[in-house]
N, C-alpha and C positions, 0 to 999 in steps of 0.2 A: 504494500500500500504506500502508495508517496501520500505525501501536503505537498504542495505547492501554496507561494502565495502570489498571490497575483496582481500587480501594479498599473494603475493607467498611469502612464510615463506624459511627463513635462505638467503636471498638476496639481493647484495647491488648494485648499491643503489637501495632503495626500487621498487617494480614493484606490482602496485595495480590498480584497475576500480573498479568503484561505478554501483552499479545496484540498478533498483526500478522494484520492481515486486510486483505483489496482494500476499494476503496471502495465498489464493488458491492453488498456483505453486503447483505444484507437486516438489519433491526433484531431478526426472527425467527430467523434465524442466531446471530446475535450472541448472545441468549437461551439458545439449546443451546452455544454455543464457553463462556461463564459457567459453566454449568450442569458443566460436563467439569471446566472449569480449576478449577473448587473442590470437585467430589468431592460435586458435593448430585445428586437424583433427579430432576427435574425433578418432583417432585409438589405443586406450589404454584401460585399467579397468580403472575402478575408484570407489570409493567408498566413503562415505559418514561418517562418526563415525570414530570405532576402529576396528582393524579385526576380535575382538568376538562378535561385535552388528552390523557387516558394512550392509549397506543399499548401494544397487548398482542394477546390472542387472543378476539377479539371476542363466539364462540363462548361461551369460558369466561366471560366479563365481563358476559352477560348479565343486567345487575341493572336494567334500565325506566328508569333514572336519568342516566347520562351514557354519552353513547356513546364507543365505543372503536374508534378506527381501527388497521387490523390490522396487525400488525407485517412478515406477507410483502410488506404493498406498498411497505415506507417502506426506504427503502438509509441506510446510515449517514453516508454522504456530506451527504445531504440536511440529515438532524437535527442532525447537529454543526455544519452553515453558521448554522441557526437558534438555537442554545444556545449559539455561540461555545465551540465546541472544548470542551465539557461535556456530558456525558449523565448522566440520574440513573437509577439501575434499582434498583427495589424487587422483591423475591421474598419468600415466603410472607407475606404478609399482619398476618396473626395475630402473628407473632415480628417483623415489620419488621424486616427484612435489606435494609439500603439500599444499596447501593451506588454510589463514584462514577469515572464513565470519563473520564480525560482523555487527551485527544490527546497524543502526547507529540510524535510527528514524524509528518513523510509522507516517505514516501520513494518517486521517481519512477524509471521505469525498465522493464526490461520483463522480467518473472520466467521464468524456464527449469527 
């Protein structure tokens, strides 16, 4: 089970929630568990990295330009071993709503 806490970046005073999710999740998950814990509609892109490696909804992201690997195949496990316990997630575009997830802890054990 990770925590993550999770930052809206460049805002004062700070606007943050904590999530615990398996390490399982899907990065796609993850996107909709965001989406709840701050009260937005899910009516925007969003994307997950940088916008030459972004991980999003491959469908919506449609632009000929740089491809986008699909967030249902990528587990959160995976992408925090790569970013060193940091994910970056940007939602709507237009407004740049960045956000930043950091591991806070893992916690091992078997949930009931």
């Amino acid at each position: 089970m990770y925590q993550l806490k999770i930052t809206v970046d460049e805002i004062t005073p700070a606007i943050w929630r904590i999530i615990r999710l398996p390490e399982s999740c899907s990065l796609n998950k993850l996107h909709h568990i965001i989406q709840v814990a701050f009260d937005w509609t899910n009516a925007h892109l969003y994307m997950v990295g940088d916008y030459e490696n972004k991980i999003g909804d491959p469908i919506l992201w449609e632009d000929g330009e740089t491809p986008t690997m699909s967030a249902k195949k990528v587990k959160i496990e995976d992408e925090l071993k790569k970013v060193w316990n940091e994910l970056k997630y940007e939602y709507d575009m237009g407004d740049g709503w960045q956000r930043s997830s950091v591991m806070e802890k893992i916690e091992y054990g078997v949930l009931l």
